[in-house]
N, C-alpha and C positions, 0 to 999 in steps of 0.2 A: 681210819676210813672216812672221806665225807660223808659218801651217801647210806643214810641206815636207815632201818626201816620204819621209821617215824617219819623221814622226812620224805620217806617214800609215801609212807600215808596221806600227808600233807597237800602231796604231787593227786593222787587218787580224787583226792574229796576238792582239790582245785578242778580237776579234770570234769568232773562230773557234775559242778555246781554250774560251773560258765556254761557245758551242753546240755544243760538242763534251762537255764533261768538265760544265760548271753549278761548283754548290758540293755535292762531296762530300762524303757523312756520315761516309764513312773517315778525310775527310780533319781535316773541321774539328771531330770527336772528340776529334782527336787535340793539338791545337793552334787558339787562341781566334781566329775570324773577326776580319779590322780593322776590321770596322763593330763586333763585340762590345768590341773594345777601346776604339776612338771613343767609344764608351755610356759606357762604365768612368769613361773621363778625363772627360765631359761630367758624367754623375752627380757625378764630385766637386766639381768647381769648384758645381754645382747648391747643392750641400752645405754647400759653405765659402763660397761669392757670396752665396746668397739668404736672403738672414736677414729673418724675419720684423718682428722690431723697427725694422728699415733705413722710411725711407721708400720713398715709390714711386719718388724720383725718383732716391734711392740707388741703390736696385734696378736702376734701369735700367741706371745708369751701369755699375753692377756688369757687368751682362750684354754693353753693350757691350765692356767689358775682358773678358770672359770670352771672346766671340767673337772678341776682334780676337787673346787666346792661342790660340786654337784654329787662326784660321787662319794664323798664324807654325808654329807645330809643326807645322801638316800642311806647308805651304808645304815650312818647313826639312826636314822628313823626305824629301820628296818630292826636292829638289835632292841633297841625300846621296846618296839612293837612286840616282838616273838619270843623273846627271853622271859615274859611273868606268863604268858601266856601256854608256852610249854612248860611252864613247870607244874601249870594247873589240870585236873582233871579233863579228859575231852579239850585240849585247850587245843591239841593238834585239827583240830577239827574248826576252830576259832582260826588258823593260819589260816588254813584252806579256805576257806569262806575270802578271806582278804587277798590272798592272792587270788582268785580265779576274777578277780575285777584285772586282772593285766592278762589275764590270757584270750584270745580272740578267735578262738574255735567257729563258737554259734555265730558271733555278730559276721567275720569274714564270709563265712557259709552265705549268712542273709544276705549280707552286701553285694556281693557276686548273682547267689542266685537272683535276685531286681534287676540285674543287666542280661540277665535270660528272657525274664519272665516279662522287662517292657520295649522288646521286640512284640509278645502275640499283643500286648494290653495296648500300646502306643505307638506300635512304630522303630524306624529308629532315633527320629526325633527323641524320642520317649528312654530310648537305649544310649544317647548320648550324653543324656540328662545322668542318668544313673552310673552309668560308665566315671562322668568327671566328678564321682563323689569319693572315688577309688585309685586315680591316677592324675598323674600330673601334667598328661599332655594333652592340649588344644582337641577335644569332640568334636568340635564342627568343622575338622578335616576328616574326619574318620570317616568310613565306609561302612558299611555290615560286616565286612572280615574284619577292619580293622577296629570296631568296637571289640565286636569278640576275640581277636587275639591278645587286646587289652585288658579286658576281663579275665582270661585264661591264665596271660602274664603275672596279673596282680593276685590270682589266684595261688600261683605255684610261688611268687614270692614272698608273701605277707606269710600263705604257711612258716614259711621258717622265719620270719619275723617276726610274728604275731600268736606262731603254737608253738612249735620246737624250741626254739633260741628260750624263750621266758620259761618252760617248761625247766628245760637243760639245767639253765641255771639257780630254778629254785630245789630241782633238788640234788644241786651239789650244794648249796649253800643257804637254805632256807631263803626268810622271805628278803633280808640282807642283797643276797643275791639276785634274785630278783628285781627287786627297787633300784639296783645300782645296773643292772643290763636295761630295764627300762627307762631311767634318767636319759641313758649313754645314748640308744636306739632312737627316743625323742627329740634329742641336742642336737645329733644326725638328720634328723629329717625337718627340722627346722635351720640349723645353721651349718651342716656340712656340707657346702655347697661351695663349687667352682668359680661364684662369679668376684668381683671385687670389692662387695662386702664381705665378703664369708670366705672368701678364700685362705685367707693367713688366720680369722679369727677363728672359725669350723674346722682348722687344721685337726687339732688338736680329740673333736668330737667322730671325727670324720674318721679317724685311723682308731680309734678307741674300739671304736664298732662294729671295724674291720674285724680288728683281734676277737672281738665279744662274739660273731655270729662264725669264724673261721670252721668251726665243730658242727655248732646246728644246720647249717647249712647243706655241709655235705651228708649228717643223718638224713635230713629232709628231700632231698634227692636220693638217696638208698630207701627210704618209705616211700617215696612216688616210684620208683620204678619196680621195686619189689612188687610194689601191686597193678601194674601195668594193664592185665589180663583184668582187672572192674572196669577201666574205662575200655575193653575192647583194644589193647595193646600183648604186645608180647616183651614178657622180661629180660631178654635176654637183648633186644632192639632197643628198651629204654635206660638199660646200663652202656651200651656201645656208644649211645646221642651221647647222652650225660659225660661220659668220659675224654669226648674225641673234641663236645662243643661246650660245656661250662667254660673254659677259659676266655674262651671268645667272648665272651660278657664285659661289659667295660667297668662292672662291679666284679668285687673277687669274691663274691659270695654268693650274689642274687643268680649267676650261671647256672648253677649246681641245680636250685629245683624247678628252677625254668627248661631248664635241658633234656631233664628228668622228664618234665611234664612235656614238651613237645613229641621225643622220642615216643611216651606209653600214648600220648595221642593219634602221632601220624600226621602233624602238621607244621607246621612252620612256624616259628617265633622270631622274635627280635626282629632284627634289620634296621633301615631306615627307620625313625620316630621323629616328631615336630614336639617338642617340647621351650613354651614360649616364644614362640615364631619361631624358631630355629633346629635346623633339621640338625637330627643325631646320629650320623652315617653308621650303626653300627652292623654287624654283621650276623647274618641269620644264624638262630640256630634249628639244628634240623633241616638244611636247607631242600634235601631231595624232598620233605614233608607236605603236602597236601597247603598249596597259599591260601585256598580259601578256604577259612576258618567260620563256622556257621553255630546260631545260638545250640544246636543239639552238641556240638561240640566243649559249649560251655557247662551244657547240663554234664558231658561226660567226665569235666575235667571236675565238679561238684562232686561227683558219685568217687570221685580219686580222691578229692580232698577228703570226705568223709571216711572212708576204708581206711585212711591212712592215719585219720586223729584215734579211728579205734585201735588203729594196729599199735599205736605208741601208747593208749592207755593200757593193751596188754601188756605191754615188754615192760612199763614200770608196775603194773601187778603182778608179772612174774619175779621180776628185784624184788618185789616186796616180799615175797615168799620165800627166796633164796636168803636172803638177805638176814 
């Protein structure tokens, strides 16, 4: 059996140290985040892999070597790391502490809620500011609905990028697992990109990811719409969105909690987006849903994210007991 209940333990004491403490600015001042370092090692290989003059098909190959170092190092890191450590008294409690630095409960929660909160404080001036600290496309197109349906978006996605997916994988495979979904999920959003740097080299990162998030994605949409009825939705309406409109997402994975999350809103997502001067024709989802999207709708889609980090630290404290 992978998961047992140590490592379910593990899963518990991560859960609750990052919604408790997040990522402190005292802290991570003071010494570089391991997704900051992730970036560091990913930039270079970028640097020394992707040579222009390489064909495409170079490139690619490049990138698959690049990824397949990336996840041995995180892998190998991770067994160092949790193998003296389990075998020591309380050591499971030592894992947890180290993992709950890759889970993003608290800091996502904060993130998003500043794009609530500097609408009353600043404006949307002030809301656009916040908004482009969380997404990737051009603010000073955006509107009031479309800051907030960007906040809402980055809200239902990052859940499963940023809770679910790292969660999933640490406790099928300790903190191993972990380090290596996090390398994978970092490579992706720095090099798995379309354009013609990254396209044949990010192949590789890009489809890794895919597979790595195919599972948390869709638990994360079954937590968003199960809890539908906290943001003022009904369940039964945010499983029908979810299931009719995650495909329509031009991600195969990002749909699912996004769809989830429009349906138990009542609003509209997706659609047209300008990402780097360039609009991204894609297609609503939830289209009959309400287009304008307003900051109380963001606090609704917070109060969903929250119900729903608790509903998954129940269901691995009930494994923990079964188990």
């Amino acid at each position: 059996m992978l998961i047992d209940s140590n490592a379910l333990l593990i899963v518990l004491v991560a859960l609750l140290i990052d919604a408790l403490i997040g990522d402190p600015d005292w802290l991570w001042k003071r010494m570089a985040h391991p997704v900051v370092l992730m970036g560091a090692l990913i930039g270079r290989l970028d640097r020394a892999l992707n040579r222009d003059a390489w064909s495409e098909g170079r490139r690619k190959l490049a990138g698959i070597l690049a990824v397949g170092l990336l996840v041995g190092l995180a892998g190998g890191l991770g067994v160092l790391l949790q193998a003296p450590l389990r075998q020591s008294w309380g050591g499971w409690i030592a894992v947890g502490v180290l993992a709950s630095t890759l889970i993003a409960q608290r800091s996502l929660y904060e993130h998003v809620a500043r794009v609530r909160d500097a609408f009353a404080e600043g404006g949307l001036a002030a809301a656009r500011q916040k908004v482009s600290l969380i997404v990737g496309r051009d603010p000073e197109v955006l509107d009031e609905t479309g800051v907030c349906r960007a906040a809402i978006e980055s809200c239902a996605e990052n859940f499963s990028d940023g809770v679910v997916a790292p969660v999933f994988w640490l406790a099928l495979f300790g903190l191993p697992g972990l380090l290596i979904y996090k390398v994978v999920n970092t490579a992706d959003s720095m090099i798995g990109h379309l354009t013609p740097t990254h396209r044949s080299f990010g192949w590789a990162a890009a489809r890794l990811d895919d597979g790595l998030n195919l599972i948390p994605a869709r638990l994360s949409g079954v937590l968003i719409a199960a809890l539908a009825p906290v943001a003022g939705g009904a369940i039964k309406r945010a499983f029908a969105v979810m299931r009719r409109d995650a495909r329509k997402h031009r991600s195969p994975n990002a749909g699912w909690p996004e769809a989830a999350m429009a349906g138990a809103l009542g609003v509209a997502l997706a659609g047209p987006r300008i990402y780097g001067g360039r609009v991204v024709d894609d297609p609503p989802l939830n289209a009959e849903g309400r287009v304008a999207a307003t900051p109380a709708d963001i606090g609704r889609a917070l109060r969903l994210l929250l119900a729903a980090c608790v509903l998954q630290a129940l269901i691995y404290a009930a494994l923990a007991l079964v188990l």
